[in-house]
C-alpha positions as CSV (number, residue, x, y, z in Angstrom):
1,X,-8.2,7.0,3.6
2,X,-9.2,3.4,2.9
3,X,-12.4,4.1,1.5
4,X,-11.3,7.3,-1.0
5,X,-8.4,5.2,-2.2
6,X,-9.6,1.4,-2.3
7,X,-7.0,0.6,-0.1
8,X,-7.1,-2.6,1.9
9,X,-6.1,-2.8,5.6
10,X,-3.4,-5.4,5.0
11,X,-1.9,-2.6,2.7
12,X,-2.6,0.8,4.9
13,X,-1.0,-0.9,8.0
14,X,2.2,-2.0,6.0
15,X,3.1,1.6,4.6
16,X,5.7,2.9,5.2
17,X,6.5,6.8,5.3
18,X,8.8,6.1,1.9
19,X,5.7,4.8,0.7
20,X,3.9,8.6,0.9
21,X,5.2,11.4,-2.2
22,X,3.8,14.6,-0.9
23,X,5.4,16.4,-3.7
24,X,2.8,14.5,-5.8
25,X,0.4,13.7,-3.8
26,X,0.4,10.1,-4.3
27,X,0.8,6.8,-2.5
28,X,2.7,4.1,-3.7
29,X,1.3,0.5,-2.6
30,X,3.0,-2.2,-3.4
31,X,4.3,-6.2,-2.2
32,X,6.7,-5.7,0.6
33,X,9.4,-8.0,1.1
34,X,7.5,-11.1,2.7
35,X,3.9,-10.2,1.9
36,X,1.7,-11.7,-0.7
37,X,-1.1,-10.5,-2.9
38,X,-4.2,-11.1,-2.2
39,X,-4.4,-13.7,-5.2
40,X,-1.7,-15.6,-3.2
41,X,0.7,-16.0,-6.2
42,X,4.1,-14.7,-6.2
């Protein structure tokens, strides 16, 4: 999964299942409460 959607590790292991739409087959990734971007900024 990480490789056919660029997603990083720090993301994949922070999803959550409200994350998945299997309706429309997408993923949503995003900053959880807490996290930080790999940039660091806020």
């Amino acid at each position: 999964m990480l490789a056919y959607t660029g997603t990083r590790i720090g993301e994949a292991l922070h999803l959550d299942w409200s994350d998945l739409d299997f309706n429309n087959k997408m993923i949503h990734i995003g900053c959880k409460p807490g996290g930080k971007p790999k940039s660091g900024a806020n």
